[in-house]
SEZAKOL-273156 format. One record per residue (C-alpha): residue number from 0; residue in three letters; x, y, z. Coordinates in steps of 0.1 Angstrom, whole numbers. Layout:
<n:NUM res:ala c1:X c2:Y c3:Z>
...
This chain:
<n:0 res:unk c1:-28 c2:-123 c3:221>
<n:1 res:unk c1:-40 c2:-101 c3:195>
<n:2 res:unk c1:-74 c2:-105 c3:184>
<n:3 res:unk c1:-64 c2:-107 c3:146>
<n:4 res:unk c1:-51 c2:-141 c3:159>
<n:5 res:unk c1:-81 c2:-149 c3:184>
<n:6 res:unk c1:-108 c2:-148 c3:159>
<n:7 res:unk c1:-82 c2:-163 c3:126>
<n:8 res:unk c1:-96 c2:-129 c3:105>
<n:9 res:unk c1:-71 c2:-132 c3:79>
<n:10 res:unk c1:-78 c2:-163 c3:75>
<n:11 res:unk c1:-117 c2:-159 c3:76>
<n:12 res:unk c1:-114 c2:-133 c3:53>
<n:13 res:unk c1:-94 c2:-161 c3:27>
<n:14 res:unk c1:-120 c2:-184 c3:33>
<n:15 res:unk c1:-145 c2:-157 c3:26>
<n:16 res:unk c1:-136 c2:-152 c3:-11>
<n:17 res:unk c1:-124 c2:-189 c3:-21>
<n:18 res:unk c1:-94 c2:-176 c3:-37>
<n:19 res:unk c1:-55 c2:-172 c3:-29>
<n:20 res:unk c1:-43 c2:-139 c3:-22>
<n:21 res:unk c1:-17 c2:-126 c3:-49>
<n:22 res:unk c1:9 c2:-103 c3:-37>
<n:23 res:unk c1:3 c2:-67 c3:-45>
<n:24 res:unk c1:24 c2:-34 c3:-45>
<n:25 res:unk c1:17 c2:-22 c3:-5>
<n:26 res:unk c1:47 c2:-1 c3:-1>
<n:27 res:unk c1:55 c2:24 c3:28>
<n:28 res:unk c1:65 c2:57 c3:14>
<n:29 res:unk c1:86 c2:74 c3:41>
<n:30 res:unk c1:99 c2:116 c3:42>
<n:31 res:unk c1:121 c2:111 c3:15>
<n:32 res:unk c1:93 c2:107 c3:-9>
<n:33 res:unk c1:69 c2:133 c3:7>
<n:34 res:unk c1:69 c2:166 c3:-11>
<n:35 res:unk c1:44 c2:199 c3:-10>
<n:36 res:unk c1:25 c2:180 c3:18>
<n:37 res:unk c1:-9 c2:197 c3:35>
<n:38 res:unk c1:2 c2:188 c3:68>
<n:39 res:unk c1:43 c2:185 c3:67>
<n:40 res:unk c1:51 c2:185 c3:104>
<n:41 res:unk c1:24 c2:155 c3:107>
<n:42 res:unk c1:44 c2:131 c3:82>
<n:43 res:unk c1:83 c2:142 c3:84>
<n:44 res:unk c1:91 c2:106 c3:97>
<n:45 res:unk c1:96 c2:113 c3:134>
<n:46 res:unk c1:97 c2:79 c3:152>
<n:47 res:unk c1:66 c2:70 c3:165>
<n:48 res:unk c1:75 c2:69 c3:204>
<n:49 res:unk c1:49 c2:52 c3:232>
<n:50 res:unk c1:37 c2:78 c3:256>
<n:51 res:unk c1:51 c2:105 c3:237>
<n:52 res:unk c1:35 c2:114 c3:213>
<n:53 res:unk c1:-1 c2:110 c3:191>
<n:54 res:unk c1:-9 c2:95 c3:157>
<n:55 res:unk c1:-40 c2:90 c3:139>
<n:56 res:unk c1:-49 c2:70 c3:108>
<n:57 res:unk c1:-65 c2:93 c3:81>
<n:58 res:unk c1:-76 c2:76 c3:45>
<n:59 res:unk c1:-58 c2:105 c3:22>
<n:60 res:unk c1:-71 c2:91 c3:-12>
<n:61 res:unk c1:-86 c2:66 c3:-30>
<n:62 res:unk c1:-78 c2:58 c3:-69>
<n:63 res:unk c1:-100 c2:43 c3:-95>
<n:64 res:unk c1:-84 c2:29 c3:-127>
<n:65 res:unk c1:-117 c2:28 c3:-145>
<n:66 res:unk c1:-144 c2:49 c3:-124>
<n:67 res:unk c1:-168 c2:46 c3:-153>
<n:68 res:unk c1:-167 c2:7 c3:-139>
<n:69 res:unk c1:-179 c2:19 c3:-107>
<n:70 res:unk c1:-203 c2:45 c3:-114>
<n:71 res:unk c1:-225 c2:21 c3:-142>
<n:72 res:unk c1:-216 c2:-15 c3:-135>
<n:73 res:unk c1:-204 c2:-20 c3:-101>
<n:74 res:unk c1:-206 c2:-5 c3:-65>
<n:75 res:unk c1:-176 c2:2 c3:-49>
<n:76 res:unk c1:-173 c2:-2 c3:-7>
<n:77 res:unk c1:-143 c2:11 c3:13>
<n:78 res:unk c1:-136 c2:-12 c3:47>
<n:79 res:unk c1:-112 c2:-8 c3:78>
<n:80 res:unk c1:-109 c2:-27 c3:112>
<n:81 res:unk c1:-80 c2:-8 c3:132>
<n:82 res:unk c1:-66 c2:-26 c3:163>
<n:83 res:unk c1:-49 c2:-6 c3:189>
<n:84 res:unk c1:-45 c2:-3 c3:227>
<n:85 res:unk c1:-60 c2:31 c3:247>
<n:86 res:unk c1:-51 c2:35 c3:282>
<n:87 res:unk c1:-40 c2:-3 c3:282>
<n:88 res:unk c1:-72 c2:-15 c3:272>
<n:89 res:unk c1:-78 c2:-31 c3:234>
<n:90 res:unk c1:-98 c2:-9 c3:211>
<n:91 res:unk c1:-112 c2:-18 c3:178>
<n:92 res:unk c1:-123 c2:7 c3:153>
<n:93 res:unk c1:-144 c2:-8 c3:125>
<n:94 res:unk c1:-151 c2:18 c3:94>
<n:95 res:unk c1:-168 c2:23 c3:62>
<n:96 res:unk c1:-174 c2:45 c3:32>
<n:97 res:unk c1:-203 c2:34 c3:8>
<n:98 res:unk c1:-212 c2:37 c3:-22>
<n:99 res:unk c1:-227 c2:71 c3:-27>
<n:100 res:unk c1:-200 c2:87 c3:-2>
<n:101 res:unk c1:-174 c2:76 c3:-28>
<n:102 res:unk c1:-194 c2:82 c3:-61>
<n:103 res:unk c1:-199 c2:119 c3:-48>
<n:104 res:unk c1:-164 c2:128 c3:-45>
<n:105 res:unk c1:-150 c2:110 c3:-75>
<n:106 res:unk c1:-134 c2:134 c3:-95>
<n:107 res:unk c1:-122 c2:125 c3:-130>
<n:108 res:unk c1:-84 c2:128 c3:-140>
<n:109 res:unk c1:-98 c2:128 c3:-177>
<n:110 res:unk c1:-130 c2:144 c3:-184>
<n:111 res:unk c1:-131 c2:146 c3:-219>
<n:112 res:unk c1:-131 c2:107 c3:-221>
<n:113 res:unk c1:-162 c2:94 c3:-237>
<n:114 res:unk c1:-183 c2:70 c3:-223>
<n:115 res:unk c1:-174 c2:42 c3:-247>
<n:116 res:unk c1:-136 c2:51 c3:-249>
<n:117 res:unk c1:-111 c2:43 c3:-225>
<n:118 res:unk c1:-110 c2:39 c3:-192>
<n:119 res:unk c1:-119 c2:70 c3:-171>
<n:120 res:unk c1:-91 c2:71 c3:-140>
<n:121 res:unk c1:-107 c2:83 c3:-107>
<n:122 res:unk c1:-96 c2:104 c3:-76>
<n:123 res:unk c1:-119 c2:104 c3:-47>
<n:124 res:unk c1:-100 c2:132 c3:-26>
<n:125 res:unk c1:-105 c2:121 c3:10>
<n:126 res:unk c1:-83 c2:143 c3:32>
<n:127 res:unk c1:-108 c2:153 c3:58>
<n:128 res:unk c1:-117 c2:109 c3:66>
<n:129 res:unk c1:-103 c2:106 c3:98>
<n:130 res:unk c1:-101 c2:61 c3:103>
<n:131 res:unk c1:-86 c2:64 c3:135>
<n:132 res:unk c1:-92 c2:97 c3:154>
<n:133 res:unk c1:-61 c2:110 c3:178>
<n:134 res:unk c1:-46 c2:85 c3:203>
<n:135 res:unk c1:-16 c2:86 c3:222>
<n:136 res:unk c1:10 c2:62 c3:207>
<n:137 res:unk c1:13 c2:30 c3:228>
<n:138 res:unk c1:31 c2:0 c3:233>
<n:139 res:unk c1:4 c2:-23 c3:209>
<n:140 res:unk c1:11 c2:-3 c3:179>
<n:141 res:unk c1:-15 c2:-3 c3:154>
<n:142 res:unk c1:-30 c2:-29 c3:130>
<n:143 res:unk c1:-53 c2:-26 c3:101>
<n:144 res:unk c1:-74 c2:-46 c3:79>
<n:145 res:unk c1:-82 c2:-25 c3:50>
<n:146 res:unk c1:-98 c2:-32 c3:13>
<n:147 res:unk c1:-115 c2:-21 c3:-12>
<n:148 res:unk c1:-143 c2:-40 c3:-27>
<n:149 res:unk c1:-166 c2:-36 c3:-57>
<n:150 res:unk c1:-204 c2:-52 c3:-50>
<n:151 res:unk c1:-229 c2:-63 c3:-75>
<n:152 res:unk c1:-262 c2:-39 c3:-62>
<n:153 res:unk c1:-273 c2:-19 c3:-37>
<n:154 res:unk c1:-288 c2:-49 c3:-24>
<n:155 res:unk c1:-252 c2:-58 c3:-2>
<n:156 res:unk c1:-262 c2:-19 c3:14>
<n:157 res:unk c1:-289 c2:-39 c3:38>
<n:158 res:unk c1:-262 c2:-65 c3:48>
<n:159 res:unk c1:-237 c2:-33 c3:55>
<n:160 res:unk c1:-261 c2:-17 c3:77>
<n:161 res:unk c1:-268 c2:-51 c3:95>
<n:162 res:unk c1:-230 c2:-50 c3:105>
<n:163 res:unk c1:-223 c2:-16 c3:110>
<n:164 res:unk c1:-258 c2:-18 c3:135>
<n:165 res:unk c1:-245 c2:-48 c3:153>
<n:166 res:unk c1:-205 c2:-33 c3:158>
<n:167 res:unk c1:-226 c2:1 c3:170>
<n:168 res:unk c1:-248 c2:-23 c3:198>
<n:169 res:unk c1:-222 c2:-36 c3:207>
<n:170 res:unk c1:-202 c2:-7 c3:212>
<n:171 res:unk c1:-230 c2:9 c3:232>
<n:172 res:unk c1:-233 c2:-13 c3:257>
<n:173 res:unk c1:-213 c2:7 c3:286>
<n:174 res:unk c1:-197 c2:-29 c3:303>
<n:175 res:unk c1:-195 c2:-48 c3:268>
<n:176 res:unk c1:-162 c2:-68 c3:269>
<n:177 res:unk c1:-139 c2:-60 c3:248>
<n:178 res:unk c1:-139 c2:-95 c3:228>
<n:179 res:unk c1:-175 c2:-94 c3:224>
<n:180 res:unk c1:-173 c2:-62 c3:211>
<n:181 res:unk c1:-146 c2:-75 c3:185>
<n:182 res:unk c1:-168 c2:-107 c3:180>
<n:183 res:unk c1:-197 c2:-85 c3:165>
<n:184 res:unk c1:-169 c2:-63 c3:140>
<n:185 res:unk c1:-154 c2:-96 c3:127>
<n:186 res:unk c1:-185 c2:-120 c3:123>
<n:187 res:unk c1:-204 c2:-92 c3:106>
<n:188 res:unk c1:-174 c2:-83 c3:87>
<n:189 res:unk c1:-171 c2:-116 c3:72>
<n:190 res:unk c1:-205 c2:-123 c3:66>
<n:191 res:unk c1:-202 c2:-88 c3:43>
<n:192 res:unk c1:-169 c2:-105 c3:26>
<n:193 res:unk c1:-188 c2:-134 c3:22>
<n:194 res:unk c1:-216 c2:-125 c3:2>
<n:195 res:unk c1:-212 c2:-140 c3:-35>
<n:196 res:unk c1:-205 c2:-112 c3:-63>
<n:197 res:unk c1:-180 c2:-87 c3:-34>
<n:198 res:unk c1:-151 c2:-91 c3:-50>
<n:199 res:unk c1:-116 c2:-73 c3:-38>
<n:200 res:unk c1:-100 c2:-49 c3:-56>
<n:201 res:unk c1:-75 c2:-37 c3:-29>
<n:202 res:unk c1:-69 c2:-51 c3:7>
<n:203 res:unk c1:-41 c2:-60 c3:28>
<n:204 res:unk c1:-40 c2:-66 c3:66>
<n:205 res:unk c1:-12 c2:-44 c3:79>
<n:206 res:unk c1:4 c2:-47 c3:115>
<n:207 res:unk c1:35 c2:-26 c3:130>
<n:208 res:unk c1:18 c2:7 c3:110>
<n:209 res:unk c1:33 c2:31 c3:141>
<n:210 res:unk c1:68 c2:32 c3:138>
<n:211 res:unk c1:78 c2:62 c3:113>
<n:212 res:unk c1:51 c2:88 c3:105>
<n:213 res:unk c1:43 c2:88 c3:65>
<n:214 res:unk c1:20 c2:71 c3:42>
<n:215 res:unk c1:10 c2:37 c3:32>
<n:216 res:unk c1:1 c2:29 c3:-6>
<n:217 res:unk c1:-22 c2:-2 c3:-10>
<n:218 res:unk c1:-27 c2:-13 c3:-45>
<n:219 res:unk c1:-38 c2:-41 c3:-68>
<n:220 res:unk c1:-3 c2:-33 c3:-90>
<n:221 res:unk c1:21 c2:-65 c3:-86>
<n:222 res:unk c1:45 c2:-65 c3:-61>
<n:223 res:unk c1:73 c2:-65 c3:-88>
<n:224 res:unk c1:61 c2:-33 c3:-106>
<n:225 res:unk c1:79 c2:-15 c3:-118>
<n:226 res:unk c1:67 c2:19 c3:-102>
<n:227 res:unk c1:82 c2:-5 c3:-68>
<n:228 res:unk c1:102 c2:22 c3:-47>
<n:229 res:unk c1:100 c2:51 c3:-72>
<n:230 res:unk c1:69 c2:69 c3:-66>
<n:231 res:unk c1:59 c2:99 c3:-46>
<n:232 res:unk c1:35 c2:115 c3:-29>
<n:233 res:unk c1:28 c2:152 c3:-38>
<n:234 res:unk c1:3 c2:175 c3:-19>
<n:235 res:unk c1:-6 c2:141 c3:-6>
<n:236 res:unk c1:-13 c2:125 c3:-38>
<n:237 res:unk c1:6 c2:98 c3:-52>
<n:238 res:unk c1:30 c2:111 c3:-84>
<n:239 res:unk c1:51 c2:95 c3:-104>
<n:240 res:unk c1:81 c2:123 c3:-99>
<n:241 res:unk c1:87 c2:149 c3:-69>
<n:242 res:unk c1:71 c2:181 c3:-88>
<n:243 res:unk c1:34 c2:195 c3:-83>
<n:244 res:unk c1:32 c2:188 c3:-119>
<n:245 res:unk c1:49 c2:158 c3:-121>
<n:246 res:unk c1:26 c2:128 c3:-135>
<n:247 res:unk c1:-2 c2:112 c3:-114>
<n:248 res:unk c1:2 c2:75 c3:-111>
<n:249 res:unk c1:-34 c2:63 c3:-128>
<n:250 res:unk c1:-27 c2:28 c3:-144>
<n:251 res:unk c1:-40 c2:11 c3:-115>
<n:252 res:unk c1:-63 c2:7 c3:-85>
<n:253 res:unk c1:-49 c2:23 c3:-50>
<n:254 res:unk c1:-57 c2:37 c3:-21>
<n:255 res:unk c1:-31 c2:60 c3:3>
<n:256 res:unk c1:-35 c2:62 c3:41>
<n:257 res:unk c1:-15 c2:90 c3:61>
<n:258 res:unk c1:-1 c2:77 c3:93>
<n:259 res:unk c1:5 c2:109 c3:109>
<n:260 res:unk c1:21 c2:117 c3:139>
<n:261 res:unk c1:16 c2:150 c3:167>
<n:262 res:unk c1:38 c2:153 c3:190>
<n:263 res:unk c1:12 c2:175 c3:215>
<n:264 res:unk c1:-22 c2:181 c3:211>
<n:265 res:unk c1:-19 c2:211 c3:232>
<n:266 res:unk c1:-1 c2:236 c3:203>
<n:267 res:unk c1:-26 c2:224 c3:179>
<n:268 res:unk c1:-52 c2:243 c3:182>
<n:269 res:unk c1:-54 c2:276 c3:198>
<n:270 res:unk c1:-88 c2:265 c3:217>
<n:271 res:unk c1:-93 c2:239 c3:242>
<n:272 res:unk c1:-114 c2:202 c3:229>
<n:273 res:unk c1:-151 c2:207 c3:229>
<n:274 res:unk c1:-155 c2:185 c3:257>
<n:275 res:unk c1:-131 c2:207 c3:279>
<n:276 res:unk c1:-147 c2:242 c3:269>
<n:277 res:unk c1:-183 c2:232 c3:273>
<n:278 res:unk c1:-173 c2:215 c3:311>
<n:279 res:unk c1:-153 c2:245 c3:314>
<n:280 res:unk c1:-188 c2:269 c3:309>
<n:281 res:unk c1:-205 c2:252 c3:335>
<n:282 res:unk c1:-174 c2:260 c3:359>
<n:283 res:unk c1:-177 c2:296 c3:350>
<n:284 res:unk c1:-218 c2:292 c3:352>
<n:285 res:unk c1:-209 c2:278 c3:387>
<n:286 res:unk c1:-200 c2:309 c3:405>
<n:287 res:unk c1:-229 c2:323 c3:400>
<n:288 res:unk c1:-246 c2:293 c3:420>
<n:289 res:unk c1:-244 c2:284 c3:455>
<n:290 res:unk c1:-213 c2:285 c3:474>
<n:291 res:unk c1:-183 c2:257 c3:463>
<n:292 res:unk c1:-208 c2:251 c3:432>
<n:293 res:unk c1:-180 c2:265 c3:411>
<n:294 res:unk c1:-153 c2:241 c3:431>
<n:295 res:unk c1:-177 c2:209 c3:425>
<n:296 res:unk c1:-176 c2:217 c3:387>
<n:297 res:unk c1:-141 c2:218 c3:385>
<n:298 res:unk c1:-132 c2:185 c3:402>
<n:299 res:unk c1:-154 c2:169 c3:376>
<n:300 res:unk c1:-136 c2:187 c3:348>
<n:301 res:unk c1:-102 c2:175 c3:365>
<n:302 res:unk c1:-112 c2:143 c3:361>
<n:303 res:unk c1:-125 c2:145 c3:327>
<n:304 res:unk c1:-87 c2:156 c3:319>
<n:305 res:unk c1:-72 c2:129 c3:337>
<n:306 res:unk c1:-93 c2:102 c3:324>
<n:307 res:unk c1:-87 c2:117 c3:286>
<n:308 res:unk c1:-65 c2:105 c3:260>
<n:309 res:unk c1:-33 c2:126 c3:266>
<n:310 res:unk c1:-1 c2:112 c3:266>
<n:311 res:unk c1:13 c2:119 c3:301>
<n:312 res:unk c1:32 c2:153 c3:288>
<n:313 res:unk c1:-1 c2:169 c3:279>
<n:314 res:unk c1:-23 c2:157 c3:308>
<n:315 res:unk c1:2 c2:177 c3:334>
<n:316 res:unk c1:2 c2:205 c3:312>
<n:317 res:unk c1:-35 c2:205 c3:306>
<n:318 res:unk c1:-47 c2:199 c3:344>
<n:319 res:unk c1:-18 c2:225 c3:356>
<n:320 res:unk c1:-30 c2:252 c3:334>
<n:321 res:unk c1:-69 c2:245 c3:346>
<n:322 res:unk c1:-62 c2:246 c3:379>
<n:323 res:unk c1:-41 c2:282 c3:380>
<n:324 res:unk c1:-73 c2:291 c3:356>
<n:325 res:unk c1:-97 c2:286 c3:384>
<n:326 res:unk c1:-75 c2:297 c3:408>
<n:327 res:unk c1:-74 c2:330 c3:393>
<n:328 res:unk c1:-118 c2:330 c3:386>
<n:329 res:unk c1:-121 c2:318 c3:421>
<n:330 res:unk c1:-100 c2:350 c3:434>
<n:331 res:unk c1:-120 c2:371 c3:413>
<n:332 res:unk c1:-153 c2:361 c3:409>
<n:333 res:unk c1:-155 c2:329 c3:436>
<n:334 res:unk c1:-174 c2:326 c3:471>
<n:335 res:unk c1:-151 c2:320 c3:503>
<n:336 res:unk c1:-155 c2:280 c3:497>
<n:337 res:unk c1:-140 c2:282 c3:464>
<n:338 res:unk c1:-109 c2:303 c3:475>
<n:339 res:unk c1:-105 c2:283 c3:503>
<n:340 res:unk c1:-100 c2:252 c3:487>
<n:341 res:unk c1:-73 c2:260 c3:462>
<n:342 res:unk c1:-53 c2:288 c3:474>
<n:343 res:unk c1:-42 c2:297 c3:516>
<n:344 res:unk c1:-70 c2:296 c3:539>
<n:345 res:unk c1:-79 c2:270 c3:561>
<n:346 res:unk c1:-64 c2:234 c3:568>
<n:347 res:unk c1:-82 c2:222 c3:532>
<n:348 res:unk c1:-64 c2:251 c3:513>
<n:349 res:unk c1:-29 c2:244 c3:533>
<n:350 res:unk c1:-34 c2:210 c3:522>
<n:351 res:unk c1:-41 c2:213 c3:488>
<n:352 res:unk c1:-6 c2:237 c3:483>
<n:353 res:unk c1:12 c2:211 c3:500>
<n:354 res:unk c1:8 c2:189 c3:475>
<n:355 res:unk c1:19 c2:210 c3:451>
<n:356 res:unk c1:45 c2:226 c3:474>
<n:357 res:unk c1:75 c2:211 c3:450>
<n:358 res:unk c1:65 c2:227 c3:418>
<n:359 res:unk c1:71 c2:260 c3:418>
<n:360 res:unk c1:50 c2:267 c3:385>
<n:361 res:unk c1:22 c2:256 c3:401>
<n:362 res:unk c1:27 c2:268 c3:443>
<n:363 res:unk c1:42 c2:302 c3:429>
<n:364 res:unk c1:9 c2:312 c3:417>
<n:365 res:unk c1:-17 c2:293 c3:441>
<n:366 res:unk c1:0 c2:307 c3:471>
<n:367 res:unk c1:-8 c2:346 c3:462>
<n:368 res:unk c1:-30 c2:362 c3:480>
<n:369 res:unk c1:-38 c2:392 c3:461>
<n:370 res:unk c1:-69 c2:390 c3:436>
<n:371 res:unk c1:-55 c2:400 c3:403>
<n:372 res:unk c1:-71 c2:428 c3:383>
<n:373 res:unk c1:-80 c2:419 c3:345>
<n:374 res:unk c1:-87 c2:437 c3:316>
<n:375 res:unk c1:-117 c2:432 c3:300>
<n:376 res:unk c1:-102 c2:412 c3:272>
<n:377 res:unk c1:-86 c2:391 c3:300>
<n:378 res:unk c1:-117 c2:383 c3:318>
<n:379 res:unk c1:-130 c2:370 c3:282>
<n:380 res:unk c1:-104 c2:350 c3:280>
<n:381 res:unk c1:-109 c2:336 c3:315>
<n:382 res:unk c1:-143 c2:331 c3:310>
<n:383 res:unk c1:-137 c2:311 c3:272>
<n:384 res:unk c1:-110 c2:295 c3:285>
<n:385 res:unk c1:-87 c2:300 c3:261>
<n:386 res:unk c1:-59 c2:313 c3:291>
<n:387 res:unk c1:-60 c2:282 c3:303>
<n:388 res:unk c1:-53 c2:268 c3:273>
<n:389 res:unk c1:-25 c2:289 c3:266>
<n:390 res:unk c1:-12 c2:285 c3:303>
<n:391 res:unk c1:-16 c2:251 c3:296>
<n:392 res:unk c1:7 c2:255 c3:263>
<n:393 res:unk c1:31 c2:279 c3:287>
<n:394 res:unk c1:37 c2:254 c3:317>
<n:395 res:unk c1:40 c2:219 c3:291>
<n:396 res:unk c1:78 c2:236 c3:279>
<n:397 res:unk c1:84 c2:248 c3:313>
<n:398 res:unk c1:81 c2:211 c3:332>
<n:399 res:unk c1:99 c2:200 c3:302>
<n:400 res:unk c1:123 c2:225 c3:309>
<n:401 res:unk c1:124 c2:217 c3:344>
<n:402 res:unk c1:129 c2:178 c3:337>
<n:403 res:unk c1:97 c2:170 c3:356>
<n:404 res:unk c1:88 c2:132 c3:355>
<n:405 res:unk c1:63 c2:127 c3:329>
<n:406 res:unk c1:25 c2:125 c3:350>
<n:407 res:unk c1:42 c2:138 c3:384>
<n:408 res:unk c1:26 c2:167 c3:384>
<n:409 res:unk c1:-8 c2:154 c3:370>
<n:410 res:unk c1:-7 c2:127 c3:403>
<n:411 res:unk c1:3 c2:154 c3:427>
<n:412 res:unk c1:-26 c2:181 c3:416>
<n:413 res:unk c1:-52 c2:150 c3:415>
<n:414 res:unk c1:-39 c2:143 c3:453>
<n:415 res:unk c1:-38 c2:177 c3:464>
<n:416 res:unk c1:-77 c2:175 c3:453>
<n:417 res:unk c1:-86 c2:148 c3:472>
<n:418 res:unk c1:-92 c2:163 c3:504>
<n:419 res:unk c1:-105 c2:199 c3:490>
C-alpha cells in the first residue's frame, strides 16, 4: 500500500487548509510541445521502462504572476514529497526551497514596471534544482506532492526548520524503518500546511509521473483555460507558441517540473561518480602497501558498484570494466597476491577465470599473461580511472551486442570473487 494512502496525506493536507480544492490547469506537456530544449535527449518522450533505464525529477521553473506580492507582502515557500521504490525498498524524498532561495533568483519579465503599477510577472529560473536525484526506473513509478505556498512572516521559517530537522533525524538513523521515516515527512509536513496565514497558490498530488519523459505544468489557471493543450515549452520555459521568441505565458502562477529520462549513466559523463573515483584512488594507493592491500581495496569497491543505483545494464558494464582495470594495474604495478587472484596462477586465480570462463569480453583479457606496456598518458588514465570508465562504456554495447542477460555478468564477476 502506498504510503500516500497509509498516512491519508491528501486528505490531511485538505483538512489542513479548511477549504475544497478547485481544479486547476496541471497538464503534461509531452515531445510534441518541447522545442530548443537544454537537455533534448533527456525529454524526447522515450517510454519510461523498469530496469532500463534512469529518470530524475528536476523543478525547471517557477512563475510568479505578481512577484512584487512576494517580495513586499508575502513569503513565498516551494514543497515536494516524492515517493518511489530503490532497490525494492520505499524511498521518500521530502524537499524545500525558502524564501530567500526564491527571492534571489526572481528575475523580472518587466522591469520597467513601477512599484505602484501593475503587476510585476516573475521567473525564478531553476534548472540546476535537482527534486529527485538519478534512480533507476522501477516498477512503483513515482509520486509527488508538490505546492507552492505564500506565508505571512518569516516567523513560519522556525516551523520549516522544525520539519526539515525532524525528516533529516529520521533519515539518519541507519535502521530507521521506512514508515517511521515517512511518519516524520508527513506529520511535520502538515503541521507546516497547517499553520493559519500559509495559503496555496499552486499544489497538486501527482502519481504515475514515470511513464513518458517530458514536463509537467502545475498552475493555479482553471482547468478549462483556455491556454488548455496549446502551450509550449521553449528552452525549457513555458511559451505561448513554438518560437524562442514566441510569447511567455505570464498571466498566472505556475511552476514546470522536468521528468527526464537517461537511458545509461555510463555515456554521461566522461568520468566515473565521485564515490567510484575516490574508492578507486585508494585501490591505486593500495599497491603501494602490503601485499593483496591493493586486491582488498578492490573487493570493497566491487561491492560499492553492486550495491549502487544502476539499473542492471550499467552495473555489468561498470563492475566488468573495473575488474579488466585492475587486472591490467595488478599486471603492472601489483604484488604476486594481487596477480594471483584475478588472472592464471594458482587454484584462487583458476577459480576466479572459471567463473568468468563464458564471457569472452571478460576471460579474453584476464587470461593473458603478458604485462602490458603503457604510455605514459595510459598509465594516467589507469591511475584516474577514467579507462575503466571508458572500458566500462566499451563492454555495456558489446554485452548488449552479445544478447547477455541483463546482471549475468555482474552475478558471475561477484562469484568469481568470492573465493579470491
Amino acid at each position: 500500500m502506498p504510503l500516500w494512502d497509509i498516512f491519508n496525506f491528501s486528505e490531511a493536507v485538505k483538512t489542513a487548509r479548511g477549504a475544497k480544492s478547485v481544479p486547476k490547469l496541471v497538464e503534461w506537456i509531452d515531445a510534441s510541445r518541447i522545442r530548443y530544449d537544454p537537455d533534448p535527449e533527456l525529454v524526447d518522450g522515450k517510454p519510461f521502462k523498469p530496469g532500463e533505464c534512469y529518470f530524475t525529477l528536476r523543478l525547471s521553473g517557477l512563475h510568479l504572476a505578481d512577484s512584487r506580492r512576494f517580495t513586499q507582502e508575502l513569503m513565498p515557500l516551494f514543497l515536494c514529497l516524492a515517493e518511489f521504490r530503490s532497490r525494492g525498498k520505499p524511498r521518500t524524498l521530502p524537499f524545500a526551497l525558502g524564501p530567500h532561495q526564491i527571492r534571489d533568483r526572481l528575475k523580472e519579465i518587466q522591469p520597467n514596471a513601477s512599484d505602484d503599477e501593475k503587476p510585476r510577472p516573475g521567473w525564478v529560473e531553476l534548472r540546476d534544482i535537482e527534486i529527485v536525484p538519478l534512480m533507476p526506473t522501477s516498477l512503483a513509478g513515482l509520486e509527488a506532492f508538490i505546492g507552492l505556498y505564500a506565508m505571512p512572516s518569516n516567523d513560519i521559517a522556525f516551523t520549516l526548520l522544525n520539519v526539515m530537522g525532524s525528516v533529516s533525524g529520521a533519515l539518519g538513523g541507519t535502521l530507521a524503518p521506512a514508515l517511521a521515516v515517512a511518519e516524520k515527512v508527513y506529520s511535520g509536513f502538515n503541521e507546516l500546511l497547517g499553520i493559519k496565514g500559509v495559503t496555496p497558490q499552486v499544489e497538486t498530488l501527482h502519481g504515475g509521473m514515470l511513464k513518458n519523459s517530458g514536463y509537467l505544468l502545475v498552475s493555479n489557471a482553471p482547468e478549462n483555460s483556455k491556454h488548455k493543450g496549446k502551450l509550449f515549452v521553449v528552452g525549457a520555459r513555458l511559451r505561448e507558441g513554438e518560437q524562442l521568441n514566441s510569447p511567455l505565458v505570464t498571466d498566472f502562477d505556475y511552476f514546470l517540473l522536468a521528468v527526464q529520462r537517461r537511458e545509461t549513466v555510463i555515456d554521461a559523463s566522461g568520468t566515473a561518480p565521485d564515490i567510484l573515483g575516490a574508492q578507486w584512488d585508494e585501490v591505486i594507493e593500495a599497491f603501494n602497501g602490503s601485499d593483496g592491500a591493493a586486491l582488498d581495496a578492490f573487493r570493497k569497491l566491487q561491492r560499492t558498484i553492486y550495491a549502487a543505483e544502476l539499473i542492471p545494464r550499467d552495473r555489468d558494464a561498470v563492475l566488468a570494466g573495473y575488474l579488466l582495470e585492475f587486472d591490467k594495474a595488478a599486471k603492472v604495478f601489483g604484488k604476486p597476491k594481487e596477480t594471483e587472484g584475478l588472472t592464471r596462477s594458482g587454484a584462487r586465480g583458476s577459480t576466479a577465470l572459471s567463473a568468468v570462463s563464458k564471457i569472452p569480453e571478460i576471460y579474453g583479457p584476464l587470461a593473458r599473461q603478458q604485462v602490458p606496456v603503457l604510455s605514459d598518458e595510459e598509465t594516467q588514465k589507469l591511475r584516474s580511472g577514467a579507462s575503466a570508465w571508458a572500458r566500462a562504456a566499451e563492454l555495456r554495447v558489446a554485452f548488449a551486442r552479445g544478447n547477455k542477460p541483463v546482471g549475468s555478468v555482474a552475478n558471475a564477476i561477484m562469484r568469481s570473487q568470492m573465493d579470491v
